[in-house]
PyMOL commands that place a pseudoatom at each C-alpha (Angstrom):
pseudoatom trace, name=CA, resn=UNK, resi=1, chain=A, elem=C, hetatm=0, pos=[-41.691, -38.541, 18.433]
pseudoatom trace, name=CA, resn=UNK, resi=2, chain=A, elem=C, hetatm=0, pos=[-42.173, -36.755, 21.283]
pseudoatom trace, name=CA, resn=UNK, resi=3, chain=A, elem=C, hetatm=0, pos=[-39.964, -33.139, 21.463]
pseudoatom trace, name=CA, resn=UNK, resi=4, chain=A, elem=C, hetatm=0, pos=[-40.937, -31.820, 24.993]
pseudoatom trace, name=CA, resn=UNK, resi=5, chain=A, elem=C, hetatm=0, pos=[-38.089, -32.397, 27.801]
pseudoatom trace, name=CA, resn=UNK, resi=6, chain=A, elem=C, hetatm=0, pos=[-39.095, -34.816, 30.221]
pseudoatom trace, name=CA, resn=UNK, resi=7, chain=A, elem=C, hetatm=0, pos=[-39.355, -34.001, 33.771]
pseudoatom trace, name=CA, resn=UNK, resi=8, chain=A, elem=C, hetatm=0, pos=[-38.102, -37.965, 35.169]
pseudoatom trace, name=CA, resn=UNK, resi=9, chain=A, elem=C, hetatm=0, pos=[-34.636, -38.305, 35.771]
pseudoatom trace, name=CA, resn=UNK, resi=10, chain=A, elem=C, hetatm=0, pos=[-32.806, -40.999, 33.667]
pseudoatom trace, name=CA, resn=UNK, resi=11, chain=A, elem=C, hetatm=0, pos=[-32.745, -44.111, 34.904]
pseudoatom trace, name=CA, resn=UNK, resi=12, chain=A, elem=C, hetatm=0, pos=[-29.063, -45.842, 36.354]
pseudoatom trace, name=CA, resn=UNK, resi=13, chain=A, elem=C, hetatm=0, pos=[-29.248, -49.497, 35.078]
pseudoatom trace, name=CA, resn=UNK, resi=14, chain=A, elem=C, hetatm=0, pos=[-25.875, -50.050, 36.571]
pseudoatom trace, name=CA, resn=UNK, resi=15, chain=A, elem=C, hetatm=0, pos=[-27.437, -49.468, 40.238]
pseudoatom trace, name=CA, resn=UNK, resi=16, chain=A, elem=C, hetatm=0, pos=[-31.060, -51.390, 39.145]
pseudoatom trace, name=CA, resn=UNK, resi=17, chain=A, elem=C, hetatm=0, pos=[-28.869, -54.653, 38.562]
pseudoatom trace, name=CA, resn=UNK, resi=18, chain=A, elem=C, hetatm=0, pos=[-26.792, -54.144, 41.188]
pseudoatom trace, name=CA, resn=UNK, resi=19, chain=A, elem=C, hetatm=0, pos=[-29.779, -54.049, 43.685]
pseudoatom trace, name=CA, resn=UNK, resi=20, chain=A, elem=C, hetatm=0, pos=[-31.262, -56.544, 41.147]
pseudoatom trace, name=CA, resn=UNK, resi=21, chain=A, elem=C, hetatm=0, pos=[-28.740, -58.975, 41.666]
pseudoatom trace, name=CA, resn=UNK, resi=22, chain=A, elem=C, hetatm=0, pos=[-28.859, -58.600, 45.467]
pseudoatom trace, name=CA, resn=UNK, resi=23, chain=A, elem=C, hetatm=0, pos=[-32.621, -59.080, 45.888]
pseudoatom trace, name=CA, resn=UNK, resi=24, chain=A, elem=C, hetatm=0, pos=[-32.461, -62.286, 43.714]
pseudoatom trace, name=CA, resn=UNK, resi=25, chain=A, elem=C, hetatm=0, pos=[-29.571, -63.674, 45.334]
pseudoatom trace, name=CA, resn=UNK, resi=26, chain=A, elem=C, hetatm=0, pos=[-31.176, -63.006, 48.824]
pseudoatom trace, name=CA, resn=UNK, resi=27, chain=A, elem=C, hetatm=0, pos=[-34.399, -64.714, 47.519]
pseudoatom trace, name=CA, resn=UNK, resi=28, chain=A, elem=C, hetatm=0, pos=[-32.737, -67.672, 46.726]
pseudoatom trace, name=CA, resn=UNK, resi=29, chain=A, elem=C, hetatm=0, pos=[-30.713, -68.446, 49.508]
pseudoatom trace, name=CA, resn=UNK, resi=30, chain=A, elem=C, hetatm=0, pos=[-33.734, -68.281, 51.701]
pseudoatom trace, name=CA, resn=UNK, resi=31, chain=A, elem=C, hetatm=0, pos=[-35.842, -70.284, 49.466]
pseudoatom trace, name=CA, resn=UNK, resi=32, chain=A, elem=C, hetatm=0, pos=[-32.818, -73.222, 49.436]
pseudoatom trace, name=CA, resn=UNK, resi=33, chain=A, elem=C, hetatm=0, pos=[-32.793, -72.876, 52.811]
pseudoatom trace, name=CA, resn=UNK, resi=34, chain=A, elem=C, hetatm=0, pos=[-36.378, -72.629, 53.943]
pseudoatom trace, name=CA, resn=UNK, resi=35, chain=A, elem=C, hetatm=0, pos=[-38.434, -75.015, 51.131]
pseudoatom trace, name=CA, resn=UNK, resi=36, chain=A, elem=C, hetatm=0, pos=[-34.895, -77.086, 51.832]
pseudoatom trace, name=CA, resn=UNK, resi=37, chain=A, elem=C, hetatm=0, pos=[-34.991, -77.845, 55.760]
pseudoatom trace, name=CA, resn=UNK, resi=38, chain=A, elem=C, hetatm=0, pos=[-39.073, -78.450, 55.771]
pseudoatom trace, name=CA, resn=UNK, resi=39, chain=A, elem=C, hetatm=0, pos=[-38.735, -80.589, 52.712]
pseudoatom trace, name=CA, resn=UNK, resi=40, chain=A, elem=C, hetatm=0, pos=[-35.797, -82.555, 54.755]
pseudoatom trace, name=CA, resn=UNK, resi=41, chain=A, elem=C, hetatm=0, pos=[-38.002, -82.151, 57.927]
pseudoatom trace, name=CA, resn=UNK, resi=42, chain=A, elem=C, hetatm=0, pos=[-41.310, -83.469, 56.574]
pseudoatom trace, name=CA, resn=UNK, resi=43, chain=A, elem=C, hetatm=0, pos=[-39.582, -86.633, 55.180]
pseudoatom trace, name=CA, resn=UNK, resi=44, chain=A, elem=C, hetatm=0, pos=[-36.952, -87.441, 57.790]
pseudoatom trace, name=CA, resn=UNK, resi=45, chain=A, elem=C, hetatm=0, pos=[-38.542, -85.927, 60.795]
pseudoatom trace, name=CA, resn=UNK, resi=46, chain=A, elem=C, hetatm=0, pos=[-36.909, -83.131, 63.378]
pseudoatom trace, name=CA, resn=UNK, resi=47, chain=A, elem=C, hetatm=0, pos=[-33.612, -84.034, 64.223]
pseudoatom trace, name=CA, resn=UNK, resi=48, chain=A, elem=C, hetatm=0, pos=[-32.589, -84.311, 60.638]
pseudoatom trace, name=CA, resn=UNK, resi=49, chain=A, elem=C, hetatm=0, pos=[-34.121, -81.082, 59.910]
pseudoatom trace, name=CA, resn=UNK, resi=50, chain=A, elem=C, hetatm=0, pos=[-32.273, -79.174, 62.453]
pseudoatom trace, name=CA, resn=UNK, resi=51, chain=A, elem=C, hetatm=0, pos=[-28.879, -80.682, 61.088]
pseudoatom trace, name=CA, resn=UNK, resi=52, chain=A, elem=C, hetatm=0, pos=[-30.574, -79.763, 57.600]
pseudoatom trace, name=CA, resn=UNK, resi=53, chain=A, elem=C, hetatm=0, pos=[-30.879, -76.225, 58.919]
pseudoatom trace, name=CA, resn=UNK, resi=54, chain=A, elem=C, hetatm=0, pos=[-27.333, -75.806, 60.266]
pseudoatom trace, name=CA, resn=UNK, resi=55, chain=A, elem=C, hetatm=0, pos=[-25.899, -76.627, 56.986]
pseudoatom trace, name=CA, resn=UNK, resi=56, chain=A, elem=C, hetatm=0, pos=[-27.832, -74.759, 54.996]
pseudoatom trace, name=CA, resn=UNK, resi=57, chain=A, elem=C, hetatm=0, pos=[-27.239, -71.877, 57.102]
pseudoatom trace, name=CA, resn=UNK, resi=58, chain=A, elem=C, hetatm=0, pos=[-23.079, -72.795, 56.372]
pseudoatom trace, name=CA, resn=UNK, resi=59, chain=A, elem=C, hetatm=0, pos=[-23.899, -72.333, 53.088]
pseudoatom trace, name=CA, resn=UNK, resi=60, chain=A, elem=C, hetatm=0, pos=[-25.468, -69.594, 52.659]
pseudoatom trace, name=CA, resn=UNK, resi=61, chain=A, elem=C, hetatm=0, pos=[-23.039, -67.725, 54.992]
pseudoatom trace, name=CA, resn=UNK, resi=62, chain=A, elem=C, hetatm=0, pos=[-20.396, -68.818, 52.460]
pseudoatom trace, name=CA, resn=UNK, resi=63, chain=A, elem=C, hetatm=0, pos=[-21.867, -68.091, 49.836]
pseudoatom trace, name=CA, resn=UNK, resi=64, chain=A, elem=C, hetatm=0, pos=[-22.475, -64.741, 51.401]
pseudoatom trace, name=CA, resn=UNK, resi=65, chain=A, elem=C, hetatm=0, pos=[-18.743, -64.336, 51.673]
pseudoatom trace, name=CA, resn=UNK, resi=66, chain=A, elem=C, hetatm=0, pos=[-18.120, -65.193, 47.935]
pseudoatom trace, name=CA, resn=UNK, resi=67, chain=A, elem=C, hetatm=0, pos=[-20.489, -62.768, 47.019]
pseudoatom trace, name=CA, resn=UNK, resi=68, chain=A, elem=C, hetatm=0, pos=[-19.654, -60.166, 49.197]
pseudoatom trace, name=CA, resn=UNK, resi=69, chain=A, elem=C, hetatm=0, pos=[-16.295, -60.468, 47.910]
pseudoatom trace, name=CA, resn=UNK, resi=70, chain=A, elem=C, hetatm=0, pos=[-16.828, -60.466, 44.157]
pseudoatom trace, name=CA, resn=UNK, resi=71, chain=A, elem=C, hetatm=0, pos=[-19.098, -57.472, 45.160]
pseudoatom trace, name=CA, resn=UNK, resi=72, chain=A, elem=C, hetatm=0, pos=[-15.612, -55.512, 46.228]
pseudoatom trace, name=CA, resn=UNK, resi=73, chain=A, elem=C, hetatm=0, pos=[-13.626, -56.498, 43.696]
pseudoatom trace, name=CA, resn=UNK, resi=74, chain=A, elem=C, hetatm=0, pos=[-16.298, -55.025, 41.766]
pseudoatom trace, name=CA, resn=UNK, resi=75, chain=A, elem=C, hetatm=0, pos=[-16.432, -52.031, 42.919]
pseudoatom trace, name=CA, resn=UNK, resi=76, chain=A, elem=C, hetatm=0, pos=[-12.343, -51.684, 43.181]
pseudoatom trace, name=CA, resn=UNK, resi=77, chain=A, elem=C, hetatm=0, pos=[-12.689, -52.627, 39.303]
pseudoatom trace, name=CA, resn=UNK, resi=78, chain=A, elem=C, hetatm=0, pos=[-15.166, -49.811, 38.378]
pseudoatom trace, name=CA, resn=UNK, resi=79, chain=A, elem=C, hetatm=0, pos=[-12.959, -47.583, 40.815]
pseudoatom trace, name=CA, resn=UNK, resi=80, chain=A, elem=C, hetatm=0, pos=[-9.479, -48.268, 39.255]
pseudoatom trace, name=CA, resn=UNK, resi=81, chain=A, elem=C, hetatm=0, pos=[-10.764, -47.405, 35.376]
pseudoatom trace, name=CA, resn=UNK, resi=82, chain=A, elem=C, hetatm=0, pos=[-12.324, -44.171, 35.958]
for i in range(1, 82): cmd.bond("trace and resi %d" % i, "trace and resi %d" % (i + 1))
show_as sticks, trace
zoom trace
């Protein structure tokens, strides 16, 4: 084992999830919705897409929302048992 003091600070794996979380949450609403509409628009053609596209966009603005909200209670949680 190593006895010297290290010089790195520790690491916060409550913050690296959180931002974790975030990142992979961000990556897969765009995926859904971008490999989702040109999948829709390179079998059914434009029109469909664009409808394709609208609700996909619903979606991920709701789930958004939820998220956004589960984030606060959250952090109201983690505030309240201090």
């Amino acid at each position: 084992m190593d006895d010297r003091p290290r010089d790195e600070k520790p690491t916060n794996m409550r913050a690296f999830r959180r931002a974790t979380e975030l990142r992979l949450a961000i990556a897969v609403v765009l995926f859904l919705t971008v490999i989702g509409s040109a999948l829709v628009w390179l079998f059914f053609g434009g029109q469909v897409a664009l409808a394709a596209l609208g609700c996909s966009l619903f979606g991920a603005v709701l789930f958004a929302l939820l998220y956004g909200g589960l984030a606060l209670l959250e952090r109201w949680n983690n505030r309240l048992w201090r």
